[in-house]
N, C-alpha and C positions, 0 to 999 in steps of 0.2 A: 537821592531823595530819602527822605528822613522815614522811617519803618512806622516813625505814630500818621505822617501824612500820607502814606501808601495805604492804612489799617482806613485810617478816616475819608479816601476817595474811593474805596472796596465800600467800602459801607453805604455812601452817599450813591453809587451806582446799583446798587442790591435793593435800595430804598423808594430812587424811581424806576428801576426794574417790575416792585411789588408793586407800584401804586398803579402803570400803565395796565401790567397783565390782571389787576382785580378786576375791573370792568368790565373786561371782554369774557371773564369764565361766568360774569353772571351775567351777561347779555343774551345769547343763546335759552336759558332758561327764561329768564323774562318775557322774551320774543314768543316763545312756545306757552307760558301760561296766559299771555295777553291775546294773541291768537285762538285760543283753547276758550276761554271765556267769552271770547266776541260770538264764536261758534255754538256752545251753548246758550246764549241769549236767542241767537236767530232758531236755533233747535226747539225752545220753548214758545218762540211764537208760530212756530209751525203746527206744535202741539194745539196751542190754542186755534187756530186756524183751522182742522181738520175737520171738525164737527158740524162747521158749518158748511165745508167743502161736502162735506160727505149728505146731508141732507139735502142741498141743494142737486147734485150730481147722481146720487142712490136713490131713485123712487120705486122700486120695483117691490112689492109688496113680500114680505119673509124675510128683506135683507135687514139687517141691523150692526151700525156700532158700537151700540151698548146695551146689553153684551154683544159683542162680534159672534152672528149668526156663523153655525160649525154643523153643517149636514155631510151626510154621506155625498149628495151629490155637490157640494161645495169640492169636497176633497176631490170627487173624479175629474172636477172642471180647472183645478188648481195644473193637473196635470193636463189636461188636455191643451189648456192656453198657454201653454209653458211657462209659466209665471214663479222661476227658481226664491226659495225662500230667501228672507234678505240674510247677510252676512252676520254671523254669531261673532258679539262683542261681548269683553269682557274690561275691566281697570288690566292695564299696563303690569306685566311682573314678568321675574325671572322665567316662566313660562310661557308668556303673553307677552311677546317683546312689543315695546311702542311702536317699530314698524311695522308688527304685526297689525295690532291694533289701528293705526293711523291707515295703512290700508286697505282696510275693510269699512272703516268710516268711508273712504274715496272710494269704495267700491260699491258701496251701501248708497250714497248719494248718486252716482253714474245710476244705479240701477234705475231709481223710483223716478229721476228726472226721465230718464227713457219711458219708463211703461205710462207717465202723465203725460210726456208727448205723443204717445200714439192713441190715448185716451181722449186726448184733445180735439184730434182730427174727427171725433162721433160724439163729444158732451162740453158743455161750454163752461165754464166758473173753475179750468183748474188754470190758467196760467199764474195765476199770484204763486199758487204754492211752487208749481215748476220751476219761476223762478227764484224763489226762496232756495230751492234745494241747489240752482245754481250758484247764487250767493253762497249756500251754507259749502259745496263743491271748494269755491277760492278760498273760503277762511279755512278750509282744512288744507287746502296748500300750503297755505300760509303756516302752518301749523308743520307741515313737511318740511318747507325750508328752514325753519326755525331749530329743528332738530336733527338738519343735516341728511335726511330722508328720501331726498330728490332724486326721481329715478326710479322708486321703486313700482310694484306691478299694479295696473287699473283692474277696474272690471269688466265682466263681459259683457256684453249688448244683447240685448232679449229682442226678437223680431214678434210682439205681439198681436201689429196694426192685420196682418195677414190672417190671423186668426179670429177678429174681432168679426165672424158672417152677418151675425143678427145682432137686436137690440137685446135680448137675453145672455148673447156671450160680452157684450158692453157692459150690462147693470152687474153681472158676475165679476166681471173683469178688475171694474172702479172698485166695488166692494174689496176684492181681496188685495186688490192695490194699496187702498185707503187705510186697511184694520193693518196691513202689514207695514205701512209705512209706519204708522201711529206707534205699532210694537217696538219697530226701530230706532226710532226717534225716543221710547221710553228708554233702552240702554245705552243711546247715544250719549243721552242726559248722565246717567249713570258714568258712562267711561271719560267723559271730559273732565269730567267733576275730576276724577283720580289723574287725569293727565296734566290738568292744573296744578295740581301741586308734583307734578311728577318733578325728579331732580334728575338731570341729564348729568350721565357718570363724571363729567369731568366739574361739576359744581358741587360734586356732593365732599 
């Protein structure tokens, strides 16, 4: 075989070589800003959502979420219902790795879905958002598979319903449920946004 037809079948295999593997290095990214967006769309209606969750569920007189009522005796109650604050987000970086980050989203949503489900069992108007947070739970898997993720660690489980004696540890309860979820869901907002554009090391 002739060395310009050897030069010119090296080249013709190098060329559908390049065109097969382009697709697949920006697939993986795609997957993850498209997942990552669907997640902050349901994150903002959750947003919208809370206000009126919270009036209709919060009647206790001194409670407020705007401003989110902060007494001393909130702070004692915070503790006494074991109600762990939600998971600190931050955008994705060399110090903030996206698994970090991705799972504390997934641990952040485990959380609030639990403490609306044992909320539920003593005040009626939250299953819309529980399930929101369930939905918003799979887009952030989605979000995991997408970036090759899968596997890494959940969150813990809060036993609140045990502690909920009276209607004053319930109105407590929802309250700090609610301001904290609302807070979460404002960095959530925040960290999607940067994960959307995040570039997965082997498309950069």
């Amino acid at each position: 075989m002739k060395p310009a037809t050897v030069a010119t079948l090296l080249l013709c295999f190098l060329l559908v070589a390049l065109t097969r593997s382009a697709p697949l290095s920006s697939a993986p990214s795609a997957a993850l800003q498209a997942a990552a967006e669907r997640a902050k769309t349901l994150v903002e209606k959750i947003l919208r959502d809370v206000p009126a969750v919270y009036e209709a569920a919060v009647t206790m007189q001194g409670l407020t979420l705007d401003p989110p009522s902060q007494t001393s005796d909130l702070q004692m109650m915070v503790s006494s219902l074991g109600i762990p604050p939600a998971p600190v987000l931050k955008p994705p970086s060399e110090t903030f790795t996206l698994a970090v980050c991705v799972t504390r989203m997934s641990a952040g949503c485990q959380l609030y879905q639990g403490l609306l489900g044992d909320l539920s069992e003593r005040l009626s108007g939250l299953s819309d958002l529980r399930a929101d947070l369930r939905d918003l739970h799979t887009h952030i898997n989605k979000m995991k598979e997408a970036a090759h993720l899968v596997g890494v660690g959940e969150g813990q489980s809060v036993d609140l319903a045990s502690r909920l004696h009276g209607n004053y540890e319930v109105q407590v309860a929802a309250h700090l449920t609610l301001t904290q979820l609302r807070s979460f869901c404002h960095d959530l907002v925040r960290s999607l946004r940067a994960v959307a554009a995040y570039q997965l090391p082997g498309n950069r």
